[in-house]
Structures are given as structure tokens and as C-alpha cells.
VEXDRENDREN-7866 format. One record per residue (C-alpha): residue in three letters; x negated, y, z negated. Coordinates in Angstrom, 3 decimals. Layout:
BEGIN
+------+----------+----------+----------+
! type !     east !    north !       up !
+------+----------+----------+----------+
!  ALA !        X !        Y !        Z !
...
+------+----------+----------+----------+
% end
This chain:
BEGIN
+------+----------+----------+----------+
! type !     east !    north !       up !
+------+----------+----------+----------+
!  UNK !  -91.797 !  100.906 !  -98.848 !
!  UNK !  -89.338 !  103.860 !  -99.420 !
!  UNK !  -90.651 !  105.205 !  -96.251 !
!  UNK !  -89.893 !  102.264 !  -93.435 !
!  UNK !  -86.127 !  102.478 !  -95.302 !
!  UNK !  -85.517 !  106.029 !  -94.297 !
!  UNK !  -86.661 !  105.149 !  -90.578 !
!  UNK !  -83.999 !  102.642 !  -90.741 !
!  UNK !  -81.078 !  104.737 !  -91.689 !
!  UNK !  -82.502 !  107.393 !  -89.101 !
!  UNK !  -82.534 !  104.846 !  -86.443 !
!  UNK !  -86.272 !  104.768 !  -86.412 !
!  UNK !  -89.103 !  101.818 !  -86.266 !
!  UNK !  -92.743 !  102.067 !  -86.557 !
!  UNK !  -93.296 !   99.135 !  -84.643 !
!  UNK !  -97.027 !   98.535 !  -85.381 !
!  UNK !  -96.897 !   98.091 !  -89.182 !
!  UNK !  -99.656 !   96.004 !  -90.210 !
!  UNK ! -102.602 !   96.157 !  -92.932 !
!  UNK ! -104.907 !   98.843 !  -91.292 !
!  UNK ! -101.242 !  100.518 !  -91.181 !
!  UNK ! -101.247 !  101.083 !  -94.826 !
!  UNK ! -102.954 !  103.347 !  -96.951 !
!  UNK ! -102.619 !  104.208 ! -100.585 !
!  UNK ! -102.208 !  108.043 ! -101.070 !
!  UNK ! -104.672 !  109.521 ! -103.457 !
!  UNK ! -102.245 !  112.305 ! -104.567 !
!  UNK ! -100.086 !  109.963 ! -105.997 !
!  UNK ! -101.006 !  106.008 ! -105.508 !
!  UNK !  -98.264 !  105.504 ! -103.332 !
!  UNK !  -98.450 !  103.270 ! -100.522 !
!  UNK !  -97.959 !  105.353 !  -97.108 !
!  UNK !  -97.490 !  104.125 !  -93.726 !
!  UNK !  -99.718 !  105.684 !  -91.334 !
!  UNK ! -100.183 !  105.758 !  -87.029 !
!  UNK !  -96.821 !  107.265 !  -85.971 !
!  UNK !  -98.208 !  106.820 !  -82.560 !
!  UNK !  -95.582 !  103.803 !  -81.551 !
!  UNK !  -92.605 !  105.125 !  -83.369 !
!  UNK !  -88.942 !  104.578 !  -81.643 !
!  UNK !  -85.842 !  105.452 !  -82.160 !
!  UNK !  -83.363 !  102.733 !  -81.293 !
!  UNK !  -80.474 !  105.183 !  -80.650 !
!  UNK !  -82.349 !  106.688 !  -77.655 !
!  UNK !  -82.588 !  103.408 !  -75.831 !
!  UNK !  -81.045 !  103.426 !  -72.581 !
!  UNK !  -78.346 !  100.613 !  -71.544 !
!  UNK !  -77.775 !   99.742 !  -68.324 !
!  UNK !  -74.766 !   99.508 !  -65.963 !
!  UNK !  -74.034 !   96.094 !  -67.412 !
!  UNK !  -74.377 !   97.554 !  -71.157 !
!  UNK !  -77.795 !   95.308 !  -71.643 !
!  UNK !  -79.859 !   97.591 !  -73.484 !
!  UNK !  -82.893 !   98.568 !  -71.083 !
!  UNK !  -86.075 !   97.329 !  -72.333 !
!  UNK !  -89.185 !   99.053 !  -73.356 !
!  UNK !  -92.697 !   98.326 !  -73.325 !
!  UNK !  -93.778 !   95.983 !  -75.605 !
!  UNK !  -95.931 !   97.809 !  -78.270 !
!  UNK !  -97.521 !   96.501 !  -81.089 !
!  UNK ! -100.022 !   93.895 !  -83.086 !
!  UNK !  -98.973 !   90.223 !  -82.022 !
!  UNK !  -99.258 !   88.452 !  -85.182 !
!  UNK !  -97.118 !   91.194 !  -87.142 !
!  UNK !  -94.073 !   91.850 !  -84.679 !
!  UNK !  -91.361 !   89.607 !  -84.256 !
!  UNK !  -90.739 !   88.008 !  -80.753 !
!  UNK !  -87.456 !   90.193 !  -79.535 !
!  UNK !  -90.593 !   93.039 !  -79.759 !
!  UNK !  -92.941 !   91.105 !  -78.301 !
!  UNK !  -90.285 !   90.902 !  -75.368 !
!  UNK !  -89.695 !   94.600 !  -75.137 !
!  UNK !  -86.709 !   94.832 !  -77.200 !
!  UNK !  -87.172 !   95.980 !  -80.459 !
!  UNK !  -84.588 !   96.192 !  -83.455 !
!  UNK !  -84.284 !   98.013 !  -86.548 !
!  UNK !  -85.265 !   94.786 !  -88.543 !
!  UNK !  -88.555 !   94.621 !  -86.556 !
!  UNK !  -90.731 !   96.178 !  -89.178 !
!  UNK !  -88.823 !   94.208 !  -91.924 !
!  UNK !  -90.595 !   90.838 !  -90.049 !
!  UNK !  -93.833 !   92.667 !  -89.813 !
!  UNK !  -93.740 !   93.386 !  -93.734 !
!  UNK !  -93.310 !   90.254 !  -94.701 !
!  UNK !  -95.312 !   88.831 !  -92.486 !
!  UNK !  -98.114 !   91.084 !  -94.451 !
!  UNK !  -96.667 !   89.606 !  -97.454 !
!  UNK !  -96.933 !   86.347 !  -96.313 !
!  UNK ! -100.467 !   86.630 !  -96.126 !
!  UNK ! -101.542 !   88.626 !  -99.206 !
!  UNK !  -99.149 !   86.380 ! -101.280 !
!  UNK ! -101.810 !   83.947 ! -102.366 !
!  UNK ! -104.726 !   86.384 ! -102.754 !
!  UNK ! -102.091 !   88.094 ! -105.467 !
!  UNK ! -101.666 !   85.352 ! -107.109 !
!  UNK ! -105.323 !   83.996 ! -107.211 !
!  UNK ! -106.709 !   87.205 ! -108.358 !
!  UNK ! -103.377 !   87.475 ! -111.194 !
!  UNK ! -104.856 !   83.937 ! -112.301 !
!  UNK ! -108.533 !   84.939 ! -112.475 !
!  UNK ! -107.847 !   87.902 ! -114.450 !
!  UNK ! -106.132 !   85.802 ! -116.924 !
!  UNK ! -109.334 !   83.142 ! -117.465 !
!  UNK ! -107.141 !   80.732 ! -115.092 !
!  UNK ! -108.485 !   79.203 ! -111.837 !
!  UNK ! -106.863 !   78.066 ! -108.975 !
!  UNK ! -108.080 !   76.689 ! -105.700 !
!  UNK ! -105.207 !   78.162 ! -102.902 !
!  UNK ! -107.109 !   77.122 !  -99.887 !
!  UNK ! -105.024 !   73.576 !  -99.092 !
+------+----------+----------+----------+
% end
């Protein structure tokens, strides 16, 4: 995902990557990230007096953000959580259909 890298170096998180998040482009079969709509950039976060960083509103699909999100404190690693997280759980169907198109069968539900 060339695309959640450049947010990174700009200082910038999507912070509601997850499946419905993710389209393939028809132009070129890339995969795109899509629904900007929750986008923040970390360098605009306000600290306070004490130099706590101030905290934001937590936005975001439980399941697919990490807990410093869920808390209202997001980080630049965020979406890294919520992409593996997505791998986490399309990891087996990969590998079951990978087996199945090469005559092999494996059960993956224990």
C-alpha cells in the first residue's frame, strides 16, 4: 500500500482503513484506499501547557484501530495495526483458496 506510506512521511493517517476501505482501481488493478473523510495529520495536533499532546476524537472502526486510537490519540503507526489486522483475517482465506486451486484441500476453520 504505496499510498498509506506517503501519508506517513507527510505526517498523515487515514484512520478508518478497513475492507470496505479498499478498492481495486480499474485503470490499473491497483489497490486504492478510499473515504478520506477521517484523515489527520499528526503534526497539527495541539499539545498542551504540560506538552501532553491534546487528544482528539476518537474516529474509526473498532475492530481495525489500535487502542491509543480508540483513546483519542492516534499515531502514525495506527493504520499499520489496522492493515494487518485486515491481513490477519484474509490470511487463511488466501491460503485456502491458493490450496484449492492447486487440487489440495484444507479445512482452516479450527
Amino acid at each position: 500500500m504505496g499510498k498509506t506510506s506517503r501519508n506517513r512521511k507527510n505526517n498523515v493517517i487515514h484512520r478508518d482503513i478497513k475492507p470496505s476501505n479498499i478498492r481495486r482501481r480499474k485503470s490499473d488493478n491497483k489497490i486504492v484506499l478510499i473515504d478520506f473523510g477521517a484523515v489527520k495529520q499528526i503534526s497539527s495536533m495541539e499539545v498542551n501547557e504540560e506538552g501532553e499532546t491534546k487528544f482528539t476524537v476518537p474516529i474509526g472502526t473498532y475492530g481495525y484501530m489500535p487502542s491509543e486510537q480508540a483513546i483519542g490519540n492516534p499515531k502514525l503507526s495506527s493504520d499499520i495495526y489496522a492493515v494487518g489486522i485486515i491481513g490477519k483475517d484474509v490470511y487463511p482465506t488466501i491460503i485456502k483458496f491458493a490450496l484449492h486451486k492447486c487440487g489440495m484441500n484444507l479445512d482452516l476453520s479450527c
